[in-house]
Backbone bond lengths (Angstrom), bond angles and torsions (degrees), N, CA, C in turn:
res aa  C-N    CA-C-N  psi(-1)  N-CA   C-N-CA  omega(-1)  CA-C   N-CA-C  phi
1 X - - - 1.426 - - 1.530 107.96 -
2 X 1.281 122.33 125.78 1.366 146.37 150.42 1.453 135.16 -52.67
3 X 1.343 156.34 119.24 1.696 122.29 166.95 2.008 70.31 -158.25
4 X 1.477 77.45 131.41 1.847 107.94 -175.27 1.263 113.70 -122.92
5 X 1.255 116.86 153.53 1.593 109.76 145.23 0.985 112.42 179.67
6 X 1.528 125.27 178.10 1.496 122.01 -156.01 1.387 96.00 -153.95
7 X 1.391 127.92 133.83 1.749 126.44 172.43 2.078 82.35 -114.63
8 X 1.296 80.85 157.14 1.534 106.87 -173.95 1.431 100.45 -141.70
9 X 1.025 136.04 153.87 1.811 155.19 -177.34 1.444 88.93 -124.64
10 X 1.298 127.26 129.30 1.208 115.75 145.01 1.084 138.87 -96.30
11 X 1.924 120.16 4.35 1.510 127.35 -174.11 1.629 89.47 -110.26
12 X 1.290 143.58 10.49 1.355 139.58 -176.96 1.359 110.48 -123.34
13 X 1.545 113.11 -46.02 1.613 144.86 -173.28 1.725 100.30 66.01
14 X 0.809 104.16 34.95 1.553 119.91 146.17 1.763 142.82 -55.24
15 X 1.329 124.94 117.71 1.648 122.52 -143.90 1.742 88.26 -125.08
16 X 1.454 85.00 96.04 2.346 70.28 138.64 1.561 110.62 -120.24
17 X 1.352 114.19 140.57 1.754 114.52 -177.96 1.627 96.92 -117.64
18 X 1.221 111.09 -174.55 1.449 121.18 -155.64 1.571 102.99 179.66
19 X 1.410 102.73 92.28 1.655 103.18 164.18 1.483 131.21 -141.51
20 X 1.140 107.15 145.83 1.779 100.87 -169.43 1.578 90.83 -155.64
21 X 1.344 93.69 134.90 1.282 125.91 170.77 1.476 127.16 -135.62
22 X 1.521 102.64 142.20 1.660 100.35 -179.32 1.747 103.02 -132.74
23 X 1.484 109.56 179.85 1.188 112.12 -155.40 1.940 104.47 -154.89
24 X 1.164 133.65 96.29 1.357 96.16 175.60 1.831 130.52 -85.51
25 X 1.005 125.21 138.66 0.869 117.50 173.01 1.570 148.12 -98.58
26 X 1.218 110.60 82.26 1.789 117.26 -161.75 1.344 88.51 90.57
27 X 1.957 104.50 177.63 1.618 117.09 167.47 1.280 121.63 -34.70
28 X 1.860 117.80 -74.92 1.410 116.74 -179.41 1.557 126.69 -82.62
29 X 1.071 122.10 -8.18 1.583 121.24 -172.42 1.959 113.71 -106.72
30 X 1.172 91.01 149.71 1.712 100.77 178.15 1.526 112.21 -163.46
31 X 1.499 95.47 134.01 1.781 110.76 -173.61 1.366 108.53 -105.55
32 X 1.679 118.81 130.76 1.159 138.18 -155.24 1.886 99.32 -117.33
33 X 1.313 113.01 132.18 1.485 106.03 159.81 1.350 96.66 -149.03
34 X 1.712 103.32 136.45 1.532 120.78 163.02 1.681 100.02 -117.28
35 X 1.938 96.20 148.83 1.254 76.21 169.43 2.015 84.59 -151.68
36 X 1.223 121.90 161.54 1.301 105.39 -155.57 2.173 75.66 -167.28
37 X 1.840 96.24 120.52 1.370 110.41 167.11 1.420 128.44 -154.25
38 X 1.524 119.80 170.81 1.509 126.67 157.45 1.017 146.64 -124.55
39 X 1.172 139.88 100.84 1.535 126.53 174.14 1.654 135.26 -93.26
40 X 0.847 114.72 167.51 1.750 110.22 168.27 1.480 115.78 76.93
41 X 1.835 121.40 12.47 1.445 120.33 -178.27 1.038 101.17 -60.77
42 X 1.479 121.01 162.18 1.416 135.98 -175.82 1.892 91.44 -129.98
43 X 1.015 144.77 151.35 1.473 119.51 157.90 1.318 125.83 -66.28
44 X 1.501 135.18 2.29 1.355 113.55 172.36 1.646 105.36 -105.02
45 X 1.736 119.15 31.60 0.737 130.60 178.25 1.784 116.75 -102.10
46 X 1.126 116.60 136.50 1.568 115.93 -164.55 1.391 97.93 -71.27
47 X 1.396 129.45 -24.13 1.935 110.60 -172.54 1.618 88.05 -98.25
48 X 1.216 141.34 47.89 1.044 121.46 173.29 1.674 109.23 -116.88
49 X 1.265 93.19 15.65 1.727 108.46 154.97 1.351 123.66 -107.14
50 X 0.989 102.48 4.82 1.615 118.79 167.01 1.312 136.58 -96.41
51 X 1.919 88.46 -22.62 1.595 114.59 -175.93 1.887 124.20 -29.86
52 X 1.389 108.93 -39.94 1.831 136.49 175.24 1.141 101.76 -92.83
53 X 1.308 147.73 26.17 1.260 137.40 172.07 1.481 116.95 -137.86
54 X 1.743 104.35 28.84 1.525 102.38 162.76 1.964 105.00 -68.37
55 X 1.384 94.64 149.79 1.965 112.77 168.51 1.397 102.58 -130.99
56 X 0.749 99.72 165.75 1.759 141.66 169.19 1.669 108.74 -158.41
57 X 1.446 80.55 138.97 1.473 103.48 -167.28 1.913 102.02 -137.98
58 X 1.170 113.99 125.05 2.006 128.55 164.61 1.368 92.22 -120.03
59 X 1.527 104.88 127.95 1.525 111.70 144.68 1.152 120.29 -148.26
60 X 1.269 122.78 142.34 1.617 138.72 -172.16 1.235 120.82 -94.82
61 X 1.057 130.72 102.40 1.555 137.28 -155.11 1.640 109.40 -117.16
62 X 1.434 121.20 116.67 1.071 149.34 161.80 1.679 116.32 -78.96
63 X 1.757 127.34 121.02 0.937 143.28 173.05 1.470 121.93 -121.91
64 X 1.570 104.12 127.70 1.109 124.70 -179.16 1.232 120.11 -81.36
């Protein structure tokens, strides 16, 4: 499973994206990715306090 998205400014050209995906793998296992960013802040731009707070996230998940 997939779920994306992307906001765009078009008078700044300013990017926050947003994606996470998962996957299971066999009966007990499943692979996790978040990934969450910004580009193009300007400072009189509102995500430009966010600018240092792109993540990425993998995790490997074991079920009992």
């Amino acid at each position: 499973m997939v779920l994306a998205g992307i906001l765009y400014d078009t008078d700044t050209q300013a990017v926050f994206g947003n994606i996470e995906a998962s996957r299971r793998l066999g009966e007990f296992w499943s692979l996790e990715l978040e990934l969450r960013f910004t580009t193009n802040t300007d400072e009189e731009d509102n995500l430009y306090y966010f600018r240092a707070d792109d993540y990425l996230g993998i995790s490997l998940k074991r079920y009992f």
